[in-house]
N, C-alpha and C positions, 0 to 999 in steps of 0.2 A: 327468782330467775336473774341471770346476771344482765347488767345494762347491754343492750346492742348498740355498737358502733357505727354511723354511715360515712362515707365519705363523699364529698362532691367533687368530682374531678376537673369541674371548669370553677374560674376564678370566677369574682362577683360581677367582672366584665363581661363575661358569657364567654371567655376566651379560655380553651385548657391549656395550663399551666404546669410547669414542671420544676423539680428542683434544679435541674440544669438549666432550663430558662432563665430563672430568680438568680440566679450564680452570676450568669451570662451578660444581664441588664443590672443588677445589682448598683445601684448610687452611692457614691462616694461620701458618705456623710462626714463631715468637717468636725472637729471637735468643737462646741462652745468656746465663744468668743473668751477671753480674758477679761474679767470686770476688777476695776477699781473702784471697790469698795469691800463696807466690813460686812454687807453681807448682799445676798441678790437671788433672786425666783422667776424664773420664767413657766407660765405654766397657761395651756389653752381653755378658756374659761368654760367650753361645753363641754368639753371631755374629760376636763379636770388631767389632761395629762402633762405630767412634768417635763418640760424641753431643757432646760438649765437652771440650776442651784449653786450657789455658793455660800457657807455658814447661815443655813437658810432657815435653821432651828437656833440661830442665837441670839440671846435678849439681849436687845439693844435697844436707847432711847427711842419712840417715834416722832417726839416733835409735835409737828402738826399734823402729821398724819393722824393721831388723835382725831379730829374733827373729823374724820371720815364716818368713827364710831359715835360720834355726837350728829352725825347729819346721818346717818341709819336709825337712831334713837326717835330720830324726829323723823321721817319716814314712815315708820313704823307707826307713833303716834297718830299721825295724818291718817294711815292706813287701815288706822284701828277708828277712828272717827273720834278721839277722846282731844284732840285740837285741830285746828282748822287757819289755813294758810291767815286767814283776815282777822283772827283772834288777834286784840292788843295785848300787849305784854308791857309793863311798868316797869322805868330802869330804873334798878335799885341802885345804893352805894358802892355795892360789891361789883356790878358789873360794868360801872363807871367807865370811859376809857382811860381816864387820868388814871388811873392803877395799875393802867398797861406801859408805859413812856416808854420804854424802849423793846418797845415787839409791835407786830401785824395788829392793828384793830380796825374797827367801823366806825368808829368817831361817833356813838352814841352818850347822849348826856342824862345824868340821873333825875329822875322823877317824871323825863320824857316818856310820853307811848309809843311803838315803833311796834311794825305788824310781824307777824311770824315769818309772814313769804319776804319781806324784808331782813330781819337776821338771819333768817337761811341765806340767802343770797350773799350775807357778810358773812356767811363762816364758810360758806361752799365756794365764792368766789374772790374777796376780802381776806379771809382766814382770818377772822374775828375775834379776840379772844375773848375782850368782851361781850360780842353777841354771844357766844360760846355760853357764857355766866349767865345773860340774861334769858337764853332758852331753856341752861341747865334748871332755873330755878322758877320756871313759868312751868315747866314738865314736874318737877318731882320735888318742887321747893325747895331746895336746897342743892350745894353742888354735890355735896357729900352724899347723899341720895340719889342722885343721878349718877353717880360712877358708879354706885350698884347697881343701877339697871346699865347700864355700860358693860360691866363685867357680867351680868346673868344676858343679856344679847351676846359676846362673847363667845360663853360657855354654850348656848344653844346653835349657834353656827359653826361650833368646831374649832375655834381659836385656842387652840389649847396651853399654849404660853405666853398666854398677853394678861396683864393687870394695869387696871384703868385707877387713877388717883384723881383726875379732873377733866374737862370736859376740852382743854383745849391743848396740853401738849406739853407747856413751861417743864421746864425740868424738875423732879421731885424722885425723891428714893420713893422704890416699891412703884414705879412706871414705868412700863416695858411692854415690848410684843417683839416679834420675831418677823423675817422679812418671807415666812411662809403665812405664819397668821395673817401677813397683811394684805396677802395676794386672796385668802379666803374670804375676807371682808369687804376686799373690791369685787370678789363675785357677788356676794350674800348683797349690795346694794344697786347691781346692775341687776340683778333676779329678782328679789323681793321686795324691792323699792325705785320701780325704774321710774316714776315720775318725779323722786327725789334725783336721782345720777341723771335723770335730763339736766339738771341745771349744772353741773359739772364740767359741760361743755362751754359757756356761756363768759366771754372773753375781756369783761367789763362790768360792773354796777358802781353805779355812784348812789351818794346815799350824805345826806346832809352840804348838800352842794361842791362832793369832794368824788370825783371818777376815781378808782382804781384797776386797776389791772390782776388779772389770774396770771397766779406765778407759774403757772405750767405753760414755760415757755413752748413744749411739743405741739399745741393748739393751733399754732403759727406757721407750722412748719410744713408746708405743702407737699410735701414725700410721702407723707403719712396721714392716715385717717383715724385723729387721735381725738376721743372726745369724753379725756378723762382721763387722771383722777385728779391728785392733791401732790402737793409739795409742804417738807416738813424742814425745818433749820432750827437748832440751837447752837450756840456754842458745843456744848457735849455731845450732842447729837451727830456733828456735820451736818452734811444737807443729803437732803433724802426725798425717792420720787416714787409713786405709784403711778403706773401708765396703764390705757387700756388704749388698744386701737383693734381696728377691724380692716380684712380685709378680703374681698368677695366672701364668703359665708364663714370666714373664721374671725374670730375675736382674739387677741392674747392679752395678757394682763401681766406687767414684767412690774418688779419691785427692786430697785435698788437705795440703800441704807447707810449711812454715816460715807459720801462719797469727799470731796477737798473743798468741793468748789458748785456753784450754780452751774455753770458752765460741766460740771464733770458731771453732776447728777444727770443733765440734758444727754451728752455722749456716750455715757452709759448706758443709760435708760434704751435709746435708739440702737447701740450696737446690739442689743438683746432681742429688740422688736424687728430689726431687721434681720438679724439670724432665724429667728422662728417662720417671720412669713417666707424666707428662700429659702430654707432645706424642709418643710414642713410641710403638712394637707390636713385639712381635717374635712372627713368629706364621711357620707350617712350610703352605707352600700345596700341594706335594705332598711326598706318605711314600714313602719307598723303596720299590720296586717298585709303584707305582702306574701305569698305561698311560694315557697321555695324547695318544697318536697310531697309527695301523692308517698304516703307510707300503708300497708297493706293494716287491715283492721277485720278480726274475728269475732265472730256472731253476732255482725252487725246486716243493719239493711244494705249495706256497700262495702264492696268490698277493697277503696279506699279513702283515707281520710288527707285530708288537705294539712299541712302544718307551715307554720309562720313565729310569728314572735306578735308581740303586744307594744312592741315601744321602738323607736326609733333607733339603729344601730350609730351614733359619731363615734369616727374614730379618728385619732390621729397620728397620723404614719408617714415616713421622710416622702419627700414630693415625687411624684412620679412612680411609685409602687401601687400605686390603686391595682394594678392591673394586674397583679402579681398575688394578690390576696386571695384565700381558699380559705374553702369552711365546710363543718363536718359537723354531725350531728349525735347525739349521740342518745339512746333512747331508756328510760327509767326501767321500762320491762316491755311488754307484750301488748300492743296495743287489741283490748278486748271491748266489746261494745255492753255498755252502752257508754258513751261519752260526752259530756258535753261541750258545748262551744266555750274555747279558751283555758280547757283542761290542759294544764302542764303535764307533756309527756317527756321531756325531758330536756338537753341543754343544747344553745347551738354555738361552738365553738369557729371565731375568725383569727387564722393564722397568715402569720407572715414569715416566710425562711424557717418555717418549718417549728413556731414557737406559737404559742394560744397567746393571741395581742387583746382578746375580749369574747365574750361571753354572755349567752341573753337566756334564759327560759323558752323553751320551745312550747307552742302549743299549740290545741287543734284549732281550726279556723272554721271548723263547721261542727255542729249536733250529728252526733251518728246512733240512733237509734236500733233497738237490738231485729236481728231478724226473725225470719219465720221459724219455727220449730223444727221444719226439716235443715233448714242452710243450718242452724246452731250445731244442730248434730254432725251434720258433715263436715264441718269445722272444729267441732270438738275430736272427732276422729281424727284429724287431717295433724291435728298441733301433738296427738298425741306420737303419732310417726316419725314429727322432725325434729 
């Protein structure tokens, strides 16, 4: 049988809506800002949707944003129970800070013991390079082992053009990621290791009687509720910034990459953040298990069944169109009983100006059990006429 179509004619506001209304109130959406830089991603971190791109797939150095994939390593770690913030960690020669002279370190000395929830702290908030070496090889013994688990995190989060060569950033052939990969990796450590990205926000550690400061100057910046990420600079790199800020129930996470200056990565990074929170919404029009249609159900004990969806609808759409939004259903076959509760009967489609913005699996929201042997018949007769 061919799928049945429904339509719902009131928006998810409860208001009915029309293509001429939508025409009428229609918002002027601005093009994306112009970024200087070599490359830039703006993208909302629940909905995963893209607000602005620029060479957003191109390999370019990351610097130290590196560390962001060496503080998810260690995340994960913790998360797995296989180390533990108080675990000591012996500084070897390798992770010396003398080996570092002219870059970001934690001023750790070798043969010293210094705690884990301490070199996190230097490589999250410090940008360590050294602590970088001395966790790469307290986790996987070596550096060169730890950037294969680098690269296999990666490849299980979806970074699909990034290769990891060390643990903190220095410049080397065959190390690369992309200023989309990077925006994937700020989500995968706000999601799957949020008690690691709590420390991200954290605007100071000192650590051998030496205070330093987080280079993510945005922290600072009272316009915005930014609490995170990392800042990356080489020479070949430029400078370069992942940002997350929040604001009332929306999060965005903007990436800009090889920019001129400290100061440009800053004005960058915020013209992107402040673009997405003003022309932008990400707002959940219906919650999981909510019933948003009574659909007619044969040779059952009822004669209808409730439907809804299983998961939460975000979405994100320019500001001010919530109210404009419509949605339509659209059904697999014949809804016949018996059925159970959370049976997909087919798909619920949310448009906007007349185009499918998202998409959820519809299903029933209650058990329908079959009926008496007379109603079956008279429903089986009844389906045969229409």
């Amino acid at each position: 049988m061919k799928s049945i179509k429904h339509k719902i004619l009131t928006g998810v506001c409860g208001l009915v809506c029309s293509a001429a209304v939508f025409s009428a109130t229609a918002q002027i959406i601005p093009a994306p800002p112009q970024v200087n830089a070599k490359g830039y991603f703006l993208v909302d971190f629940t909905t995963g949707k893209v607000i602005a791109e620029g060479e957003a797939d191109t390999k370019l150095a990351p610097a130290s944003l590196t560390k962001m994939m060496t503080s998810y390593v260690i995340g994960t770690e913790i998360n797995a129970g296989n180390i533990a913030p108080t675990d000591m960690v012996t500084i070897s020669e390798r992770a010396w800070a003398k080996n570092f002279p002219e870059s970001s370190k934690m001023f750790i000395e070798v043969g010293k013991q210094v705690s884990v929830d301490e070199l996190n702290h230097g490589i999250i908030v410090q940008s360590g390079n050294d602590a970088c070496v001395a966790m790469a090889e307290h986790i996987a013994g070596s550096e060169s082992a730890f950037a294969d688990l680098m690269n296999a995190h990666a490849e299980k989060i979806g970074m699909t053009n990034t290769h990891f060569i060390n643990s903190h950033g220095l410049d080397t052939d065959e190390h690369y990621t992309t200023p989309r990969d990077m925006a994937t990796l700020g989500a995968a450590l706000i999601r799957d290791v949020p008690d690691e990205y709590a420390l991200y926000k954290e605007k100071s550690f000192t650590y051998n009687g030496i205070k330093q400061y987080n280079r993510n100057s945005l922290l600072w910046d009272e316009s915005l509720d930014v609490d995170g990420i990392k800042t990356g600079h080489t020479s070949d790199a430029g400078y370069s910034l992942v940002t997350s800020a929040t604001k009332n129930d929306m999060r965005l996470i903007a990436v800009v990459m090889g920019t001129s200056s400290e100061r440009a990565r800053k004005v960058e990074s915020k013209k992107l953040i402040n673009y997405g929170f003003r022309f932008f919404e990400t707002i959940t029009p219906y919650k999981a298990g909510d019933s948003f249609a009574e659909q007619r159900i044969w040779m059952g004990n009822k004669e209808n069944v409730s439907l809804g969806i299983l998961e939460d609808t975000p979405i994100t759409i320019p500001r001010g169109q919530h109210k404009n939004l419509k949605a339509n259903f659209e059904l697999d076959d014949t809804l016949e009983a018996p059925l159970a509760k959370g049976t997909k009967v087919g798909t619920l489609f949310l448009q906007l100006e007349g185009e499918d913005i998202a998409q959820y699996p519809l299903v029933t929201l209650e058990e329908i059990q079959e009926g008496s042997f007379f109603s079956k018949i008279y429903d089986y007769l009844r389906l045969q006429i229409m």
